[in-house]
N, C-alpha and C positions, 0 to 999 in steps of 0.2 A: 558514450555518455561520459563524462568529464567530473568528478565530484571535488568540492574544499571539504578537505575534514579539519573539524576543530576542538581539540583536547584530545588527552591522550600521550602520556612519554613517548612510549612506545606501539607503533601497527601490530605488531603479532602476524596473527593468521589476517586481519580484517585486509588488506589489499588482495589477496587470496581471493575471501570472499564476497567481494565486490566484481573481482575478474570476473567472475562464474554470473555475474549477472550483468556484465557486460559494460560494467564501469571499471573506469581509468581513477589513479587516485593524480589529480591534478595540482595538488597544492595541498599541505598538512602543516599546522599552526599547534605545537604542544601548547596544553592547559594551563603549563605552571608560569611560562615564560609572561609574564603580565605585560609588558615592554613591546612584545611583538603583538599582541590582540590588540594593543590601542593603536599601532602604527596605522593597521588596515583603515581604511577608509572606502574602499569597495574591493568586490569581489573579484576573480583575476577573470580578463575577457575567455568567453567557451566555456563560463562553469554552468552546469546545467543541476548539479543538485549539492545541496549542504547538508552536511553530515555535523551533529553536534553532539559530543559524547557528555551526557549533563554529569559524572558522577566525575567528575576532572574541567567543571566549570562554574563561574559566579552566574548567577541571575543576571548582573549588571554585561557580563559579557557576550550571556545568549542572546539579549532581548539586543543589544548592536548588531550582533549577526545575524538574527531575523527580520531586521528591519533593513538591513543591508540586502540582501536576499527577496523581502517584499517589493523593493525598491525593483528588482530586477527582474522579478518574476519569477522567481527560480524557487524548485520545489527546495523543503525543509524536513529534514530526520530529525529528532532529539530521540536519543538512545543510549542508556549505558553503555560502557565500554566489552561488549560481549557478543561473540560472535552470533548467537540466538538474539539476542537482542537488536541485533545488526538484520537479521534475515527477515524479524519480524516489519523492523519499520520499514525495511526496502517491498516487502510485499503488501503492505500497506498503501503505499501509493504506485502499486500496482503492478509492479517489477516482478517478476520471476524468472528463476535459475534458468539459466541455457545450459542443455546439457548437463545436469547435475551427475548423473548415473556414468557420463561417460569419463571426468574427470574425478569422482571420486577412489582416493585412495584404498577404499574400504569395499570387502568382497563380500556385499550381501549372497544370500540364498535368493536367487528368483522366485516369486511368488508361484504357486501351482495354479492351474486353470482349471 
């Protein structure tokens, strides 16, 4: 699955987090550059989902790329820039981690039976 994400200086961990569920980050548009959100006029061919990080965007700039997006059929996240907030909207419309346990860096205690 193929994602445009839109706001945001910088990915962090979120391309990480995305991997793990099995999305590609396809094309990433920073928040502050104003110049580049108006060039867009649609979305790039093979995007299958929009990511839009509100707390690094206008009103004026979501509601174009959700209607860019409606226009295509293509699902829509709005989520702060935050990797919980990122996991939330992805399992929202339905998405869950592949293999979460196997690539994380973190050595839980197995649960007892």
């Amino acid at each position: 699955m193929n994602a445009m994400l839109v706001g945001a200086d910088t990915l962090g961990n979120i391309p990480h987090v995305l991997q793990s569920f099995g999305i590609t980050v396809q094309k990433h548009i920073s928040g502050r550059n104003s110049a580049h959100q108006r060039k867009v006029d649609r979305l790039p061919a093979g995007t299958d989902l929009l990511i839009l990080f509100t707390d690094f965007l206008g009103h004026n700039v979501m509601k174009h790329f959700r209607e860019l997006a409606n226009s295509g059929d293509i699902h829509v996240i709005a989520c702060r820039r935050s990797v919980c907030a990122l996991k939330q909207g992805l399992e929202k419309v339905g998405l869950q981690e592949q293999n979460a346990c196997a690539d994380c860096q973190h050595r839980c205690p197995r649960p007892s039976r």
